[in-house]
N, C-alpha and C positions, 0 to 999 in steps of 0.2 A: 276306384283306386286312382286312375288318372285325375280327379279332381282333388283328391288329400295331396297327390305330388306335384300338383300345378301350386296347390297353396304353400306347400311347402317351400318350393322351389321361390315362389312369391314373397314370401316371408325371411327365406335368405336373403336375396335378394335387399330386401329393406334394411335388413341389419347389416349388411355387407354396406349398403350404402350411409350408414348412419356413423357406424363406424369409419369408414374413409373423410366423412364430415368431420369427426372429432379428431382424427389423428390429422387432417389439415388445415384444422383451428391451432392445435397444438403446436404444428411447427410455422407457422405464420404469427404469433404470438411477438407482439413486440419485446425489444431487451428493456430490463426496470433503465428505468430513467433516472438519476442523480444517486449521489453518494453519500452515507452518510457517517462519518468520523467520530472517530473516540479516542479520545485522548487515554493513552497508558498509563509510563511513566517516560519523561528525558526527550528520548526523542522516537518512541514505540505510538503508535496509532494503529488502530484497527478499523478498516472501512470496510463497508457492505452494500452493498448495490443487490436487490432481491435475494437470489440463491448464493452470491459469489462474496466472498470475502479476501479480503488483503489483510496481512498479519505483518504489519514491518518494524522490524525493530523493538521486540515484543515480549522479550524473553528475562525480564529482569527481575529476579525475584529478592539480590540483597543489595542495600547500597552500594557503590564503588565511589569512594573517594566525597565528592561535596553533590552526588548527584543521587537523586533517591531512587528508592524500588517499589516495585508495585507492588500494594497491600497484599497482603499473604494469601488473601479467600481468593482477592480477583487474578492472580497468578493463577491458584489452582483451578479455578474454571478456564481458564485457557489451555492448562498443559492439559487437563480431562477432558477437554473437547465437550465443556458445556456448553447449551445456550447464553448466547450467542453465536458460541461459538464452534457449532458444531456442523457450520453449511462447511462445504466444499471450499478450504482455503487457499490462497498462494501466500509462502511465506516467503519473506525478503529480509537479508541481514547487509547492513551497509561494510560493518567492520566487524571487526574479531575483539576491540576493549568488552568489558563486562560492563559498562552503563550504556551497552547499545544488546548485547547478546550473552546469557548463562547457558551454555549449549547443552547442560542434564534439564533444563525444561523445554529446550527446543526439540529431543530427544522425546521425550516424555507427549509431547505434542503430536508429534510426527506417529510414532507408535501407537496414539489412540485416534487418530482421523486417519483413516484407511483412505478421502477421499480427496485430502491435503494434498502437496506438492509444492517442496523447498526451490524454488528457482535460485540457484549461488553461484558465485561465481568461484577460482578453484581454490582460493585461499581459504576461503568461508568452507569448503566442502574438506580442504586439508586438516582445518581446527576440529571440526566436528568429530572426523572420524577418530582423530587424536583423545578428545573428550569424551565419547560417547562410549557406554554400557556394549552396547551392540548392537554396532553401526550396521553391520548382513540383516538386524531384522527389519531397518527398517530406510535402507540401501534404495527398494524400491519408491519411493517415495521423496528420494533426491534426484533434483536433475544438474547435472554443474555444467557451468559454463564457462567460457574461454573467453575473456575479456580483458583487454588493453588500450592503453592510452589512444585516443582518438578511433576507433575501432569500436563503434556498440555494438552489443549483441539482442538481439532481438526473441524473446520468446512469449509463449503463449500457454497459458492453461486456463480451458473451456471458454469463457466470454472475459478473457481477463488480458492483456497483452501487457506486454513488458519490455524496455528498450533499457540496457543494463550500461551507465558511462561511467568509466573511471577518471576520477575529479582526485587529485593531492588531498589527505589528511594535512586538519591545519595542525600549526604548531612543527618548530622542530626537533624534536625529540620522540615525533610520531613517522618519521621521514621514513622507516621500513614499514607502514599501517599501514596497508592498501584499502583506500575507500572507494564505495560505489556506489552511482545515485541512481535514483529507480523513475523512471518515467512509464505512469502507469496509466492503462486506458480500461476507465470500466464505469459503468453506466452513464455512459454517452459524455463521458469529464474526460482531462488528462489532468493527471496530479502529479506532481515533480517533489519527490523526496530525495536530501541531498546527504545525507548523512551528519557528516564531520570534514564536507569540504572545504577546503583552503581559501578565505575570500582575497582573490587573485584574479584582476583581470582576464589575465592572457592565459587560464588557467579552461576559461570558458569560450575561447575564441574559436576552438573548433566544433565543440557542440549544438550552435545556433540553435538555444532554448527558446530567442527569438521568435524564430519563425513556428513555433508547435503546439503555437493558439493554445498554450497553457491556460487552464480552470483556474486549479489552485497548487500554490509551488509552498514549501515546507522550507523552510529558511532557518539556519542556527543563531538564535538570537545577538549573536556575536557580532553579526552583519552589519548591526544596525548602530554599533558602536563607531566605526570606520569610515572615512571617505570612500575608501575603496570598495568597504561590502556594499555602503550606500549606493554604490555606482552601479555595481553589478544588480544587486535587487530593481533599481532604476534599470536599467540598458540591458541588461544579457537575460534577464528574468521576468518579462512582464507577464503579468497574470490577472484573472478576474480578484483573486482571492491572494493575499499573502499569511502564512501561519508562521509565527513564530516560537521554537520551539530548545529545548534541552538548557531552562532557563533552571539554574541551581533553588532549590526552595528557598534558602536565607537572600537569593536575592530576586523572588519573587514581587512582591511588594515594590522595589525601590525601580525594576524594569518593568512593571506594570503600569506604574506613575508616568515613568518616562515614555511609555508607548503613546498612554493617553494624552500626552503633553505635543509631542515630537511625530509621533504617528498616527494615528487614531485608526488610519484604513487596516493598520495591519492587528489580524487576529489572533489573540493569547489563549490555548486554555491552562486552566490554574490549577485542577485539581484531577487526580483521578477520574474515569468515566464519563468525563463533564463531553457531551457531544455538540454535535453540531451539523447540520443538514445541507449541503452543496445540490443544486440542479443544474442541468447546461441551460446554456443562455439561449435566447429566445432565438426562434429560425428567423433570419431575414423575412420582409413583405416578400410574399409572392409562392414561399416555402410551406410545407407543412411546418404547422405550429410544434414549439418546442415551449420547455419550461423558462420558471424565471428564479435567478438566485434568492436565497432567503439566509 
């Protein structure tokens, strides 16, 4: 009898130990490394980094005005919480126009990812709950936040961080649109999406995007028309990567010319789904080795 309970006991013993080996391979596990981008529609991308996903500005299912919507299937596999799009997301809305946000598929989104989480600030959370079917079912799954000029708010869901600044909507006729730019940190990148902000010097002078070793920053192709945006993109934005983006279809072609003519470093995409692959930049000698942009 004492030898069945010795081996027994022995036998625990080994599984007890093999187990605690796998449960501290598992949490020692490094985080996925680089990001990889999909263009929506205007100014909506969805990025993913391993398990985690970013859904910003994502939500557009009919044109508004000269800017388009995302084909009709690839809408419904987002609000359905298909593949791709069915890891653990944070969703992020800049503004409240309709060629940035349709809040019945934001809605629609929210209520089929159980594992999702709307990071907003309280204007975005005010529209919603105005627009929404039934905003109590899916209540848990919004977090809102209190954000104003010069004052970022800082939040997080699971390996995903998020620094939320209020930047002026361009245009004056937008001057009651409260817009917000999303400084996102996830798989070892930061990426700086700006909405529909104002290109204005002194607009930026408090946020010192400068110093925040930006990856890759999202820029309204508007920028690149201006001295001013020029300057800012130049001085207040520098980045590995620049994306220009919520370029009208009709005049896709004639600013795609002009990028390759005027800009060449900065990155267009053209069409629905067309992606693109971001890694962080190589560690200094001396560091553990990191990746290389591609």
């Amino acid at each position: 009898m004492r030898s069945h309970f010795t081996l027994a006991l022995a036998l625990a013993f080994l599984l007890h130990g093999s187990a605690s080996a796998v449960a501290q391979e598992a949490t020692t596990a490094p985080a996925p490394s680089g990001v990889e981008v999909t263009f929506l529609a205007n100014a909506g991308f969805f990025l993913r980094a391993g398990a985690d996903g970013v859904l910003v500005d994502s939500f557009v299912r009919e044109p508004h005005g000269v800017y388009a919507a995302l084909p009709f299937e690839y809408h419904q596999n987002i609000v359905l919480a298909r593949p791709p799009y069915d890891v653990p997301c944070t969703v992020l809305v800049s503004h409240t126009h309709a060629d940035h946000v349709q809040f019945r598929g934001l809605e629609k989104f929210l209520a089929n990812s159980a594992s999702s989480l709307l990071l907003a600030p309280d204007p975005i959370v005010a529209a919603l709950k105005v627009e929404a079917r039934d905003y109590p079912a899916i209540q848990a799954r919004v977090k809102p936040l209190s954000v104003t000029r010069g004052q970022p708010q800082v939040a997080a869901n699971g390996s995903t961080t998020v620094t939320v600044f209020e930047l002026p909507h361009a245009g004056k006729e937008n001057g009651d649109v409260r817009n917000f730019a999303y400084l996102i940190e996830l798989g070892g990148l930061r990426l700086l999406h700006l909405g529909d902000a104002q290109p204005r010097p002194e607009n930026f002078a408090d946020c010192d995007f400068a110093s925040k070793a930006l990856d890759v920053v999202f820029v309204p192709y508007w920028y690149f028309g201006t001295d001013e945006g020029l300057r800012i993109v130049s001085d207040d934005l520098p980045a590995r990567w620049r994306v220009a983006y919520h370029v009208p279809p009709r005049e896709m072609d004639e600013f795609s010319a002009f990028l390759a003519k005027e800009h060449p470093d900065v990155l267009l995409f053209k069409n629905a789904l067309e992606k693109r692959s971001f890694e962080p930049a190589p560690a200094p000698p001396g560091t553990s080795s990191g990746g290389g942009g591609r």
